[in-house]
N, C-alpha and C positions, 0 to 999 in steps of 0.2 A: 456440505460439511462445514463446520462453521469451528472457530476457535474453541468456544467451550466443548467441542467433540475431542480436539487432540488435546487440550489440557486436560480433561477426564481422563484419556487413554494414557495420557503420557503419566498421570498419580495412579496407577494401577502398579508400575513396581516391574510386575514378568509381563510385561507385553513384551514381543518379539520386536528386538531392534532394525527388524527388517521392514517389519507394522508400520512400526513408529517413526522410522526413515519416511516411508510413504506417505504419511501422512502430514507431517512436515513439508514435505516436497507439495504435495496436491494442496493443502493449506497457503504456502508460497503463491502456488498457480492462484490460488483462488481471489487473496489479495491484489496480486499483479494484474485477474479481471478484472477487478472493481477498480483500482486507479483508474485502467483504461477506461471504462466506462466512464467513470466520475469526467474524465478528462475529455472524450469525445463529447459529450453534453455539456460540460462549462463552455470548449471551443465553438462549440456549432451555436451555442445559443448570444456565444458574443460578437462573431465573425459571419454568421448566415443570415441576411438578410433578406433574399430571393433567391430559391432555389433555383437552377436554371440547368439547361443542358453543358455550360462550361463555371469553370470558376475564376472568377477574373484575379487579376494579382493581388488588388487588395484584398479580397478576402483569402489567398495564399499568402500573402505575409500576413497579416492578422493569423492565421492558423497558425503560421511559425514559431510566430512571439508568443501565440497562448500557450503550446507545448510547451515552448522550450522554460515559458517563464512556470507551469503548471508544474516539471520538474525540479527545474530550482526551488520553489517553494519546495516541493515534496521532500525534496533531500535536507533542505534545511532545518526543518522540521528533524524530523529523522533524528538528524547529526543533535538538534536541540532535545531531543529524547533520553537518546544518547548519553549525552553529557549530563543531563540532570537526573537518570537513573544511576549512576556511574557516582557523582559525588554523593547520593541518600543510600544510607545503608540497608541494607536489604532485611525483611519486616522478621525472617526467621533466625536474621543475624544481632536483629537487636534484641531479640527474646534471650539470647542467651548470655548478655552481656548482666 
C-alpha cells in the first residue's frame, strides 16, 4: 500500500473512520520499514568491510554513529519539513483568499 492508496481513500468523504485510522497506522508501518531499510544498507555498506563470524568494535561503533547520525538527519529533515510547510500557506487556502 503506498501513499497515493490512503490519499485516494482518505478524498473519498464516507470512508469509515475506522478504514482510514488503519490505514494511516499501516502507511506509518510502512514508512518506518523503509527508513529501516534505507538505514541498514547505508550502515552495512559504510561500516561492513568483511563479513566474518564476529563483529569487531570498530565496525560496532561505526554502526553506532551511522544510526544514531542516520536518525539525527532524519529528524532534522522532518523538523525542516515541518517548519517550511507551516510558514507556506496551504494551496486551498490561498485559492480562497
Amino acid at each position: 500500500m503506498d501513499s497515493s492508496s490512503s490519499s485516494s481513500a482518505a478524498g473519498l468523504g464516507s470512508v469509515d473512520p475506522q478504514l482510514q485510522h488503519f490505514i494511516e497506522v499501516e502507511t506509518q508501518k510502512q514508512r518506518f520499514q523503509q527508513l529501516v531499510h534505507q538505514m541498514t544498507e547505508l550502515c552495512w555498506e559504510k561500516c561492513m568491510d568483511k563479513p566474518g563470524p564476529k563483529l569487531d568494535s570498530r565496525a560496532e561503533a561505526c554502526f553506532v554513529n551511522c544510526v544514531e547520525r542516520f536518525i539525527d538527519t532524519s529528524q532534522f529533515i522532518l523538523n525542516r519539513l515541518e517548519q517550511t510547510q507551516k510558514s507556506k500557506p496551504v494551496f486551498s487556502e490561498s485559492l480562497s483568499d
